[in-house]
C-alpha positions as CSV (number, residue, x, y, z in Angstrom):
1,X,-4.3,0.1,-1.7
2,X,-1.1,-0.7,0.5
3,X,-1.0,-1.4,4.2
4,X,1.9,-0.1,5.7
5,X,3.9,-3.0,7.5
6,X,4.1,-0.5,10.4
7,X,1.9,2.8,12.0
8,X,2.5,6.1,9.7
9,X,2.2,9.1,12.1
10,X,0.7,11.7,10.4
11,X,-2.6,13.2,10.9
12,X,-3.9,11.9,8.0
13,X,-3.1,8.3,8.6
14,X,-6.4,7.2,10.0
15,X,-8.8,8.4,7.4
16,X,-8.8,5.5,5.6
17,X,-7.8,2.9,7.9
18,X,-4.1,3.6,7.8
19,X,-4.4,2.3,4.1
20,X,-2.3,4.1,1.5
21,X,-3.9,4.6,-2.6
22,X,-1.1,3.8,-4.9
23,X,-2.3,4.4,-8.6
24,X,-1.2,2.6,-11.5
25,X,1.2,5.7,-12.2
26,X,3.0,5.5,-9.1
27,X,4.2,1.5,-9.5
28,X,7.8,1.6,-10.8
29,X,9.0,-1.2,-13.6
30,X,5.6,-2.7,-13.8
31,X,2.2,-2.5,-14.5
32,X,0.4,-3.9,-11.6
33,X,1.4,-5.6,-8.4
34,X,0.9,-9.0,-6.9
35,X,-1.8,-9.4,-4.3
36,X,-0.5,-9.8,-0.6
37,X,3.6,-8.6,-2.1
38,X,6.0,-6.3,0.0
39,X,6.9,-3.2,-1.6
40,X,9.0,-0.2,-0.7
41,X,7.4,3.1,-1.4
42,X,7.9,6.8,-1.1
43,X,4.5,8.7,1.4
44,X,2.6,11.2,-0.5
45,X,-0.2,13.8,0.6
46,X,-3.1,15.3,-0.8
47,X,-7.0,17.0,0.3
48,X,-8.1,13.4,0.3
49,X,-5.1,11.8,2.4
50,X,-2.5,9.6,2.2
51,X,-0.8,7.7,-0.8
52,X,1.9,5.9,-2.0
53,X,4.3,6.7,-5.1
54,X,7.5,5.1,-6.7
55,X,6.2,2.0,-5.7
56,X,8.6,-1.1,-6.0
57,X,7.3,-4.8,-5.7
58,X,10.2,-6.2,-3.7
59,X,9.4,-10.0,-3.1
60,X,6.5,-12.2,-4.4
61,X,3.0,-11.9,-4.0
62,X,1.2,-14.0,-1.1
63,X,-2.9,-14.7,-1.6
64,X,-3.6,-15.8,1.5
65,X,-2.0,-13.2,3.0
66,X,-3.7,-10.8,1.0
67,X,-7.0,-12.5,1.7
68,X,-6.5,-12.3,5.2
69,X,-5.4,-8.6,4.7
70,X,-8.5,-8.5,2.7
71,X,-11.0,-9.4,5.4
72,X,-9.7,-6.7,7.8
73,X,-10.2,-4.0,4.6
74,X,-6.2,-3.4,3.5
75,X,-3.4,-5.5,2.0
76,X,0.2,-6.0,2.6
77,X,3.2,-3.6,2.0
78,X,6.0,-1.8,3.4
């Protein structure tokens, strides 16, 4: 899951907490991505909501941010 660094507006933004899925099919030159990293990423839509695709890792991860993130149920991205 990604949390967008700022509010999506789009009616399906709140359905699951303003969280976007990204699948393992949508990260770009690699095959997972660090915990609590920035990424850039392209918004996608389908009957369940919100995702994320061609998603690029842009900067290193950051565990305590995504702990933090982690409590409030999302983690960092952008």
């Amino acid at each position: 899951w990604i949390q967008p660094a700022e509010e999506i507006q789009h009616e399906k933004a709140s359905l699951r907490g303003g969280r976007l899925f990204v699948g393992i099919n949508d990260i770009e030159g690699a095959e997972s991505l660090d915990a609590g990293a920035p990424v850039e990423f392209h918004i996608c839509e389908d009957s369940s909501g919100l995702g994320a695709e061609e998603v690029v890792q842009t900067g290193e991860g950051d565990p305590q941010a995504a702990a933090q993130a982690g409590a409030k149920g999302g983690a960092k991205g952008g």
